[in-house]
FIZADO-874704 format. One record per residue (C-alpha): x, y, z; residue in three letters. Coordinates in steps of 0.02 Angstrom, whole numbers, plus 50000, padded with zeros to 5 digits. Layout:
! residues N
X X&Y Y&Z Z&res ALA
...
END
This chain:
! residues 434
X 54887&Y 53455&Z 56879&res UNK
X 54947&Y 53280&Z 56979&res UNK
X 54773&Y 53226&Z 56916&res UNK
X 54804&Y 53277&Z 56734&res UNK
X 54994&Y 53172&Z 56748&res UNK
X 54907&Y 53010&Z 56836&res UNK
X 54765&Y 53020&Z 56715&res UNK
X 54893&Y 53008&Z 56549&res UNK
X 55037&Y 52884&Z 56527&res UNK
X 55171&Y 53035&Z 56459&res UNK
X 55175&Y 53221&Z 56469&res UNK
X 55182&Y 53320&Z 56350&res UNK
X 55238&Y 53513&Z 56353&res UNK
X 55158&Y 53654&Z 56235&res UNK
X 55240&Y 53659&Z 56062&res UNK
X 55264&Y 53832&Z 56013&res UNK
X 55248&Y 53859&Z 55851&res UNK
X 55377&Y 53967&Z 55820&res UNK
X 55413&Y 53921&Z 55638&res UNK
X 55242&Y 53946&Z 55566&res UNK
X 55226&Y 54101&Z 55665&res UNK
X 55383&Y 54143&Z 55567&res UNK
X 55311&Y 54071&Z 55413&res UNK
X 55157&Y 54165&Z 55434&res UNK
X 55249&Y 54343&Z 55456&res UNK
X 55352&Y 54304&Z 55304&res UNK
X 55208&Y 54261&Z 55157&res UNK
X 55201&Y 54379&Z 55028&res UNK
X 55076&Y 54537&Z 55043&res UNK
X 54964&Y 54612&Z 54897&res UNK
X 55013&Y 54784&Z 54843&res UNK
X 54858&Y 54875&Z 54777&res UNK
X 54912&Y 54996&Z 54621&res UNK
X 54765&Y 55145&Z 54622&res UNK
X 54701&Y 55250&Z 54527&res UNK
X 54733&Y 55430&Z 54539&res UNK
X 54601&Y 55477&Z 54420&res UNK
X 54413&Y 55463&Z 54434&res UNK
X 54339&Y 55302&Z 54338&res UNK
X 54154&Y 55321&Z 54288&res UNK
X 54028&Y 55196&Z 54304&res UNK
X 54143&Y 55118&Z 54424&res UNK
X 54059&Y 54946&Z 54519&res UNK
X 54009&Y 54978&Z 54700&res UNK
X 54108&Y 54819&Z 54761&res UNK
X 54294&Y 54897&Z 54701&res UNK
X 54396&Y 55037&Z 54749&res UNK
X 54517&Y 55143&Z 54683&res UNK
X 54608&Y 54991&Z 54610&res UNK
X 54480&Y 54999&Z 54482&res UNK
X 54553&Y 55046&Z 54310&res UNK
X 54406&Y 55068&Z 54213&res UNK
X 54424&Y 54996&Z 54006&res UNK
X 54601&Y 55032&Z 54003&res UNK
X 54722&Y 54915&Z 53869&res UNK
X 54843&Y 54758&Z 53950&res UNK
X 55004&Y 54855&Z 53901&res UNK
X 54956&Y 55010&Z 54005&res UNK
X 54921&Y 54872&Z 54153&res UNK
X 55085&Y 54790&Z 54116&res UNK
X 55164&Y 54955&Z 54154&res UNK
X 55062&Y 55001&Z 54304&res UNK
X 55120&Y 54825&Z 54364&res UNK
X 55300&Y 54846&Z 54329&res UNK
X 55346&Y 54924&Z 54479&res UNK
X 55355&Y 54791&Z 54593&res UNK
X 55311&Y 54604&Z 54630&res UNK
X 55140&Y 54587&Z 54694&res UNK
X 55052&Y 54719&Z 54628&res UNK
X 54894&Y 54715&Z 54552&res UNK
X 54718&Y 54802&Z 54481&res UNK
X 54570&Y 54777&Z 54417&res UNK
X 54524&Y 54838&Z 54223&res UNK
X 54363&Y 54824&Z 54129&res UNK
X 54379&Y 54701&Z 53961&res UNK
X 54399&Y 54797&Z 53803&res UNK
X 54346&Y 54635&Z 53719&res UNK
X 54199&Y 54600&Z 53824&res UNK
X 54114&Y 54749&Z 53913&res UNK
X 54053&Y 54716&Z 54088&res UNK
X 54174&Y 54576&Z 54117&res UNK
X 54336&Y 54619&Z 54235&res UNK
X 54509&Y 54572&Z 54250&res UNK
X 54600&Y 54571&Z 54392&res UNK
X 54780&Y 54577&Z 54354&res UNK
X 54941&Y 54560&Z 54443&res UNK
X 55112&Y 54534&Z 54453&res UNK
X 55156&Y 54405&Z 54580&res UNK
X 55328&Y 54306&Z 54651&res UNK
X 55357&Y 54142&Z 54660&res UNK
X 55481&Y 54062&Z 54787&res UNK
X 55524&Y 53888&Z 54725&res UNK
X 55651&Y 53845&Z 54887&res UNK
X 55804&Y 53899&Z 54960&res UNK
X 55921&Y 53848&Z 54870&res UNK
X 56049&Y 53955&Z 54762&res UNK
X 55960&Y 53923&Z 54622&res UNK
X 55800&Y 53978&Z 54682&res UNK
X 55766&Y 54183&Z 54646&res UNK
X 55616&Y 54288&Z 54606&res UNK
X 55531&Y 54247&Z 54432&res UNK
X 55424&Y 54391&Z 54390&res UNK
X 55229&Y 54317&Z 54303&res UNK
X 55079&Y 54378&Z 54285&res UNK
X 54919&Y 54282&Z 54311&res UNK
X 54758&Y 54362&Z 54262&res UNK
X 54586&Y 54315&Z 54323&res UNK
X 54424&Y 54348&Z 54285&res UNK
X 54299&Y 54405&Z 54401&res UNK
X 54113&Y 54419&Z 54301&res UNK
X 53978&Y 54516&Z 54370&res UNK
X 53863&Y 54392&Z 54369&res UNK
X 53943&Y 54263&Z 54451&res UNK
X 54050&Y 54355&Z 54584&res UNK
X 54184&Y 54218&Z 54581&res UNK
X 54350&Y 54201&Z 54530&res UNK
X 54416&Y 54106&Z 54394&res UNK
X 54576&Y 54049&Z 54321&res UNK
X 54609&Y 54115&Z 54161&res UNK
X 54717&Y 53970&Z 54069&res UNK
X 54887&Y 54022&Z 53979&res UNK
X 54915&Y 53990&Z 53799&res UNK
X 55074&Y 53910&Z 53871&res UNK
X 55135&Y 53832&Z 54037&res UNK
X 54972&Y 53833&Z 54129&res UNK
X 55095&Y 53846&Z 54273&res UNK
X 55045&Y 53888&Z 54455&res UNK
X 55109&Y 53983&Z 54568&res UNK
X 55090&Y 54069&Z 54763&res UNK
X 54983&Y 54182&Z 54788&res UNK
X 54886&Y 54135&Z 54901&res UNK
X 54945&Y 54311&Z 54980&res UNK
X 54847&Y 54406&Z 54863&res UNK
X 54703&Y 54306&Z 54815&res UNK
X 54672&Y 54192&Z 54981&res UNK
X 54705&Y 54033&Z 54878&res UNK
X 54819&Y 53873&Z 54940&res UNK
X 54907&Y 53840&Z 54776&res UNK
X 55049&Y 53711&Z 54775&res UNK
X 55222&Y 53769&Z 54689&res UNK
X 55288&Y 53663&Z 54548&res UNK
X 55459&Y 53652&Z 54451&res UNK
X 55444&Y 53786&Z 54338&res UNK
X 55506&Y 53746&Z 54148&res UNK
X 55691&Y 53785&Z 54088&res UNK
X 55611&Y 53906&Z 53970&res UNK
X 55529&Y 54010&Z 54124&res UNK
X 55681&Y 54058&Z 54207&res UNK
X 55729&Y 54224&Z 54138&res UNK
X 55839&Y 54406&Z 54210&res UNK
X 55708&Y 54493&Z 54317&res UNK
X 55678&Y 54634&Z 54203&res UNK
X 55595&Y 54771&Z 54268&res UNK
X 55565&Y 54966&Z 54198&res UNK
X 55685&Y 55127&Z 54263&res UNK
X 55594&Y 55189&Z 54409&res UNK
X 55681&Y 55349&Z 54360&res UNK
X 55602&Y 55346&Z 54184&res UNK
X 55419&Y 55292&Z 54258&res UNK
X 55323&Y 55453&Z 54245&res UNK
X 55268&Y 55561&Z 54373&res UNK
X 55070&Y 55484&Z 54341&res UNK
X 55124&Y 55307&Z 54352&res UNK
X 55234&Y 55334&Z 54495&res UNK
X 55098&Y 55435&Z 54608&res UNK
X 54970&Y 55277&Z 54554&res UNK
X 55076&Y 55152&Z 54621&res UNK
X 55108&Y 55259&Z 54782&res UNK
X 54964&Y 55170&Z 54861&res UNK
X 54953&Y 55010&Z 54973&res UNK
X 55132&Y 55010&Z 55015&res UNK
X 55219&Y 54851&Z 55046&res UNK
X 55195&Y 54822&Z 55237&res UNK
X 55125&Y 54688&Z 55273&res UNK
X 54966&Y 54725&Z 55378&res UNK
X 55021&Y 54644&Z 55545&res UNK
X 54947&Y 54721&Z 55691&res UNK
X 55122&Y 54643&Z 55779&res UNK
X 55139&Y 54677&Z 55944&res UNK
X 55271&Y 54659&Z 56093&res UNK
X 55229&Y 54590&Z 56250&res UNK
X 55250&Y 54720&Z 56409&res UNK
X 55312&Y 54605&Z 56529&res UNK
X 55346&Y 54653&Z 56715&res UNK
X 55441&Y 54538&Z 56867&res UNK
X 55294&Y 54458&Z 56965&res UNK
X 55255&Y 54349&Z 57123&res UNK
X 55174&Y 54191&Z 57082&res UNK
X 55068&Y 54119&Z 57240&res UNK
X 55096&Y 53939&Z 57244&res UNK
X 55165&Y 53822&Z 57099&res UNK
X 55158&Y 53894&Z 56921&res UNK
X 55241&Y 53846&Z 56755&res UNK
X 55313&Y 53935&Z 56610&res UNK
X 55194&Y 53958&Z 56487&res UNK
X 55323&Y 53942&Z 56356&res UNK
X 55421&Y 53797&Z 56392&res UNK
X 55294&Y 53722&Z 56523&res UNK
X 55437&Y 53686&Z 56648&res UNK
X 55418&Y 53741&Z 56830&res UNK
X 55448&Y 53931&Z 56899&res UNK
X 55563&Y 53887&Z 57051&res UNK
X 55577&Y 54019&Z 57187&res UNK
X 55475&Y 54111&Z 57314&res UNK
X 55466&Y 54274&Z 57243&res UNK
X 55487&Y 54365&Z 57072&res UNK
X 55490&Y 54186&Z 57000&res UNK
X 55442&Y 54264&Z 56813&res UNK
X 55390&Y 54374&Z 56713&res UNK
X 55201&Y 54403&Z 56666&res UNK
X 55121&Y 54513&Z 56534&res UNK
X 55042&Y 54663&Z 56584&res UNK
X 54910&Y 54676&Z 56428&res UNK
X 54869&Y 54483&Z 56402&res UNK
X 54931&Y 54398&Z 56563&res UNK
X 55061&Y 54289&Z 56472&res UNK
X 55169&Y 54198&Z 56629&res UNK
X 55353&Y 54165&Z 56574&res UNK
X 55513&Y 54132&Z 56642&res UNK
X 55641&Y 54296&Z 56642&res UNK
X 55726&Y 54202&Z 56487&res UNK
X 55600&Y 54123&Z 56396&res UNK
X 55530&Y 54312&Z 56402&res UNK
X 55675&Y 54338&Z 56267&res UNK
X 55619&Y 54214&Z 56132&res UNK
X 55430&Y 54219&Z 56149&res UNK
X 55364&Y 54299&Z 55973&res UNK
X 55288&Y 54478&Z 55955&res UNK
X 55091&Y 54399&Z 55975&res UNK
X 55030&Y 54474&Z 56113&res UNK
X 54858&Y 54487&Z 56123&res UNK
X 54789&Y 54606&Z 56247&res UNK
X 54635&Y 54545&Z 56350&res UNK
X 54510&Y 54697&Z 56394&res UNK
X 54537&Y 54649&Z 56601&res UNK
X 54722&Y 54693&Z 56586&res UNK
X 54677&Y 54845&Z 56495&res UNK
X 54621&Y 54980&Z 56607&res UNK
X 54612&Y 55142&Z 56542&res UNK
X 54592&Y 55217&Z 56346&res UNK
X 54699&Y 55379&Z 56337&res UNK
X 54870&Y 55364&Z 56375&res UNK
X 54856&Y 55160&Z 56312&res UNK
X 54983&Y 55117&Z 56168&res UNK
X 54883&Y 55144&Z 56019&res UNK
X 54926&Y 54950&Z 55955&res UNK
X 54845&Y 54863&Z 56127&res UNK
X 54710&Y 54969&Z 56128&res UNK
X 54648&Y 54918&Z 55971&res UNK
X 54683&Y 54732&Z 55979&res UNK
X 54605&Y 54737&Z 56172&res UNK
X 54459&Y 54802&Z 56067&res UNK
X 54478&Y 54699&Z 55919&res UNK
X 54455&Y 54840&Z 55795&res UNK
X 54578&Y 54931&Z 55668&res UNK
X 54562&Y 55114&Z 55744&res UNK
X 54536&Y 55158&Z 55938&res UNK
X 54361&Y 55177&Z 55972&res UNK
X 54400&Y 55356&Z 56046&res UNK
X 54460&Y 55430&Z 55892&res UNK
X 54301&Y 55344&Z 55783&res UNK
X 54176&Y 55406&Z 55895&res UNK
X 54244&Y 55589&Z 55934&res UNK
X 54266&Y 55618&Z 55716&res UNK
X 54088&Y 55550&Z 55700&res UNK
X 54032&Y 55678&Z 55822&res UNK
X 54122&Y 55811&Z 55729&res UNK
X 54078&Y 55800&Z 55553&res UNK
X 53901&Y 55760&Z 55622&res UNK
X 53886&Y 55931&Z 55671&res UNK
X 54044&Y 56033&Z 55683&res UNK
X 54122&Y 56026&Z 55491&res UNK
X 54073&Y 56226&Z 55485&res UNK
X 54115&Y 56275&Z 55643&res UNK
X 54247&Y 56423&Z 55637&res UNK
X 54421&Y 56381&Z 55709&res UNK
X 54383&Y 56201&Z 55703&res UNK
X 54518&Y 56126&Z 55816&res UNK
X 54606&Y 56311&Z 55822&res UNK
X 54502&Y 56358&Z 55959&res UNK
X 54503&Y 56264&Z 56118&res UNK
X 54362&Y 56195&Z 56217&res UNK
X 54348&Y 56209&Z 56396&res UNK
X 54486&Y 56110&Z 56477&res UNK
X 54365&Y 56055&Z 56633&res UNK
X 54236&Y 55979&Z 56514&res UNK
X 54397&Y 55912&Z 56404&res UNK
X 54445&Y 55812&Z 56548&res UNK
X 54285&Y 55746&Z 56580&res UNK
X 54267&Y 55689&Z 56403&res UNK
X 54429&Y 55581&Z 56450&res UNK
X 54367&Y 55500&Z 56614&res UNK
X 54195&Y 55445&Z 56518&res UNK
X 54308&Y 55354&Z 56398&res UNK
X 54431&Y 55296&Z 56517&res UNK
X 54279&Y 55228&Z 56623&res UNK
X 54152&Y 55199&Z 56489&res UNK
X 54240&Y 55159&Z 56345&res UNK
X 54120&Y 55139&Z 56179&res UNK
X 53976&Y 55186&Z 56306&res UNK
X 54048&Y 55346&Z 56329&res UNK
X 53914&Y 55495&Z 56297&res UNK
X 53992&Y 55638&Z 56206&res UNK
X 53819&Y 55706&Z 56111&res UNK
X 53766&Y 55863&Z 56096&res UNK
X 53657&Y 55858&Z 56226&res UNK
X 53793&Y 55824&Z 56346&res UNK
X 53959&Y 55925&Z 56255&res UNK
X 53845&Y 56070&Z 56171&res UNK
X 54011&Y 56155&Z 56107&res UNK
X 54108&Y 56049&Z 55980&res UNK
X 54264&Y 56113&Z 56029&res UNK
X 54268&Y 56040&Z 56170&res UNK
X 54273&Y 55865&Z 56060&res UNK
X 54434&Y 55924&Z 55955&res UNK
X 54528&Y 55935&Z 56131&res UNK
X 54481&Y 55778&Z 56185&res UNK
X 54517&Y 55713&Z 56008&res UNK
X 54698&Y 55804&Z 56012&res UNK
X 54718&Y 55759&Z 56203&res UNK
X 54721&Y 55574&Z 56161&res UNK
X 54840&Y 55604&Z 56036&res UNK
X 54960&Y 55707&Z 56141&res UNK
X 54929&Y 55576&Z 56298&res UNK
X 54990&Y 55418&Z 56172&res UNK
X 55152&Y 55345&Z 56265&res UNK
X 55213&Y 55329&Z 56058&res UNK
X 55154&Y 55467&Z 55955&res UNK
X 55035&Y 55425&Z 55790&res UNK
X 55202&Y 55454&Z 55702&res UNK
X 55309&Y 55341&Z 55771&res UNK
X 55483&Y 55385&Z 55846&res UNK
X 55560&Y 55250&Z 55736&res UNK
X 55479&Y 55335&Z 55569&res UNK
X 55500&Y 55496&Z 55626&res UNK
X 55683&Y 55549&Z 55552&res UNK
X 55637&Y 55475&Z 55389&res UNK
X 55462&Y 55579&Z 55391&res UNK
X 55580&Y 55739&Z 55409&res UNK
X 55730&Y 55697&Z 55285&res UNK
X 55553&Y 55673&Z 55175&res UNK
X 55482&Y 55856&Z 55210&res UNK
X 55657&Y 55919&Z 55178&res UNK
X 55649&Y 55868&Z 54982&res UNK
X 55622&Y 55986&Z 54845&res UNK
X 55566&Y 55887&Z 54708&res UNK
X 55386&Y 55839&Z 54752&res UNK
X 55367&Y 55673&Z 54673&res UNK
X 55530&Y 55616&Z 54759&res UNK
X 55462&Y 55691&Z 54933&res UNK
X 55307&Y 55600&Z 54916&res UNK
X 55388&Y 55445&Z 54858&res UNK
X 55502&Y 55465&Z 55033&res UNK
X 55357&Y 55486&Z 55143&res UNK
X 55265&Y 55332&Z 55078&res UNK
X 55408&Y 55263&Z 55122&res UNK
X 55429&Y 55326&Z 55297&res UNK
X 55251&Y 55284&Z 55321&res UNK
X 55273&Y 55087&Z 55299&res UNK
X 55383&Y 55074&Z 55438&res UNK
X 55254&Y 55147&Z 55552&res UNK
X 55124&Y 55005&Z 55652&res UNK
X 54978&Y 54954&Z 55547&res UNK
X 54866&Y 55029&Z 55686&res UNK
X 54958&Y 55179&Z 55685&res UNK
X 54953&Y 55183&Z 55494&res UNK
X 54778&Y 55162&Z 55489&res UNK
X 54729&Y 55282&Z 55596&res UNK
X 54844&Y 55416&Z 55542&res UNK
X 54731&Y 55374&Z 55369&res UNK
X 54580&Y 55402&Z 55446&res UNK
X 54602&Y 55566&Z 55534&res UNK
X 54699&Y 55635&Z 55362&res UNK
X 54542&Y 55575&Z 55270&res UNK
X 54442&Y 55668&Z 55397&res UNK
X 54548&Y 55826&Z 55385&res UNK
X 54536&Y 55834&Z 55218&res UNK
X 54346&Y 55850&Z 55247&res UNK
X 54379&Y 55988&Z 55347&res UNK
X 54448&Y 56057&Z 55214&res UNK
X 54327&Y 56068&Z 55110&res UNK
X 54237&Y 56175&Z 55215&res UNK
X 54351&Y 56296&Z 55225&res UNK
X 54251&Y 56420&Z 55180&res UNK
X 54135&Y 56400&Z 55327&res UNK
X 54284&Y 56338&Z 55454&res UNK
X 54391&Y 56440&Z 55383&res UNK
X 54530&Y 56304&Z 55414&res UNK
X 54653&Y 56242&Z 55275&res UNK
X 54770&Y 56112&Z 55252&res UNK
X 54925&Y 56243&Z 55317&res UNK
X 54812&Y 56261&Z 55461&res UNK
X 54773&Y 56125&Z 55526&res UNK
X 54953&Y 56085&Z 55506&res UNK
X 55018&Y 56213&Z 55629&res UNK
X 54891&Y 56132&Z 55737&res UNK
X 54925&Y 55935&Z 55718&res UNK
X 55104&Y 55962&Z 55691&res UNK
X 55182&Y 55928&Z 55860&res UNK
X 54995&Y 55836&Z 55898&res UNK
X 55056&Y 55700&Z 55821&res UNK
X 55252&Y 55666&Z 55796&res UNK
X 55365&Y 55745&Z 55939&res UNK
X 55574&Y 55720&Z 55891&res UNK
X 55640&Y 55557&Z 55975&res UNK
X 55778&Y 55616&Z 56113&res UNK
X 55832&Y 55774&Z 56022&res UNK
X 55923&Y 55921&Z 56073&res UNK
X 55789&Y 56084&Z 56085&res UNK
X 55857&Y 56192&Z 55961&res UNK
X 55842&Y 56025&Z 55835&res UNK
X 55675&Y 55994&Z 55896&res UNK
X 55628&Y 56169&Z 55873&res UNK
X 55686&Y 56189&Z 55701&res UNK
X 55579&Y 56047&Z 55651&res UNK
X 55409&Y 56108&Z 55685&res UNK
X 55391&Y 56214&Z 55518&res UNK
X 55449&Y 56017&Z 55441&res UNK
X 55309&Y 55936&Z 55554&res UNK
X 55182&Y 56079&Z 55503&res UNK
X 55212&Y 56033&Z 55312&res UNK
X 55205&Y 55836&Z 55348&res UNK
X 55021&Y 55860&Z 55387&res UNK
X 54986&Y 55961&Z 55252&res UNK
X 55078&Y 55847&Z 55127&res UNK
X 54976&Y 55713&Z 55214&res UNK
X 54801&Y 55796&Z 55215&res UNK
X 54830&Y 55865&Z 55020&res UNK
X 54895&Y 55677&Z 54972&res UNK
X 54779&Y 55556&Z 55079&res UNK
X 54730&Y 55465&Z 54933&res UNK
X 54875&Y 55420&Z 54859&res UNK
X 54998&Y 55409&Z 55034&res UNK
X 54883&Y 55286&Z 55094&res UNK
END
């Protein structure tokens, strides 16, 4: 360090970029509008926000909803060529004057080219930001006088039930795997600086603070300002099950932890017809060893049939690392909205509430809440063999994955019929929740 200060005529300190990490959080998200329906002769390289040949006013009100939406339609003027159409906002500054002006830009993605391209306005030719939804550095300009307009926007109440369930999908959270730093009083040996305002820790002991996932060494106070970026390093990381769900994945650098991938792959591989599939328990000896593989192993773990011949016992180590999460796949913070949500009696309004609930859960959490509903749902369809429906596997998952944040008993305890019929809304709905 003395070297580093002789070597260059001024020091100077780490900027943290606080604003454009602020920036960054704060751009504008797509909002995918799907559809509920199947679409033949759909192309390989979209999903469900493929239309099919459907006309511009039915896209306009599948838009309508809210600002960022968009899909994709087939031409009804020229077959084969596709439209991808959205509604988008555009935020000309801060002043009072500044507000939401609802547009919509279409562009045209051809087949044969696989690239997008700007389909010209009969008037304005005006551009906008999106580079949210489409990936694209645009620059804002001055609208015209004749632009700014009342945002107008349809009833949600009068929306029916079809357009409302379509536009259930890709809810507006922003997919941030954000997470908080878990920082714990340490001992520095010898001289160390903050690595947040790069001035010296003074003191012999407890001098800082330091990160227990990534290793980030700040001062107690600093520790109060530094922005929800941690990123866990796989050396701080020591064990799989009982791991917050959101450092486990970005130790990993994946979107689902690796123990819930590998154990549903093992499952549908060769337990879909299995009867009592996760209703029956496997035994809790080999359960636990399933967990020390991981915890030691990680993706190397070995949990084939040749070493687990009874597929039970991978449903209890699936539902053990569920039960063992420190914050359950239904977060504590979504969880009293999830249950004012099971209480409705109207079913589009209950589903609209738990799409809502859902988007203030983690984007890991989200995610892989998605993937095990998508994998129950399989189950499902087995039921025959398995004999396991979506009721059942509710009773099961229920208190698997949401427990009641600081409750009394009796409140807890009336809510497990509520948590048994948030699965099953969640298994029956996968496709349109998520």
């Amino acid at each position: 360090c003395l070297l580093f200060l002789l070597d260059n005529d001024e020091y100077r300190p780490p900027v943290w970029k606080s604003y454009l990490y602020q920036l960054q959080q704060e751009a504008p998200h797509p909002r995918r509008v799907t559809c509920i329906s199947e679409v033949e002769n759909r192309p390989k390289y979209y999903g469900r926000e493929y239309h099919g040949m459907i006309s511009r006013e039915e896209a306009d009100q599948l838009l309508s909803v809210a600002e960022g939406s968009y899909l994709i339609r087939e031409s009804q003027r020229q077959p084969g060529t596709y439209t991808l159409a959205l509604r988008r906002c555009v935020w000309w500054g801060v002043t009072p004057q500044a507000c939401e002006m609802p547009s919509r830009e279409s562009y045209v993605l051809r087949k044969e080219e696989k690239s997008l391209v700007h389909k010209a306005k009969a008037e304005g030719k005006e551009q906008g930001m999106v580079a949210a939804a489409l990936g694209m550095k645009m620059s804002p300009q001055k609208p015209p006088a004749t632009l700014w307009q009342p945002l107008k926007l349809f009833a949600y109440s009068q929306l029916t039930s079809l357009v409302r369930r379509a536009t259930l999908k890709e809810s507006e959270r922003a997919p941030k795997y954000e997470k908080v730093h878990n920082f714990k009083v340490h001992t520095f040996r010898g001289p160390h600086w903050c690595e947040y305002c790069a001035n010296f820790m003074w003191g012999l002991i407890a001098q800082g603070v330091k990160c227990a996932d990534c290793g980030l060494n700040v001062h107690k106070q600093c520790s109060k300002v530094v922005p929800n970026d941690c990123k866990p390093d796989l050396k701080h990381v020591k064990k799989v099950y009982s791991c917050d769900l959101t450092t486990l994945v970005k130790a990993h650098n994946a979107t689902r932890p690796m123990v819930v991938d590998m154990c549903i792959r093992e499952i549908e591989a060769r337990g879909l017809k299995s009867e009592g599939l996760y209703r029956v328990s496997g035994f809790s000896d080999f359960i636990e060893d399933v967990k020390l593989s991981f915890d030691r192993d990680g993706e190397k773990a070995d949990i084939s049939v040749s070493v687990y011949e009874d597929i039970n016992v991978i449903t209890g180590a699936l539902k053990l690392y569920f039960r063992d999460l420190p914050i359950p796949i239904i977060t504590y913070d979504a969880y009293p909205r999830v249950m004012e949500a099971a209480k409705l009696t109207d079913p589009d309004e209950r589903l609209e509430a738990l799409h809502e609930a859902l988007k203030q859960m983690p984007p890991a959490h989200c995610e892989t809440l998605r993937y095990l509903m998508a994998h129950l749902k399989r189950v499902t369809q087995n039921e025959k063999d398995n004999l396991m429906n979506a009721e059942n596997l509710g009773i099961v998952f229920g208190p698997t994955l949401m427990r009641a944040p600081d409750l009394d008993a009796m409140t807890a305890l009336n809510d497990i019929r509520y948590q048994r019929q948030v699965v099953e809304l969640l298994i029956k709905n996968e496709d349109i929740l998520f």
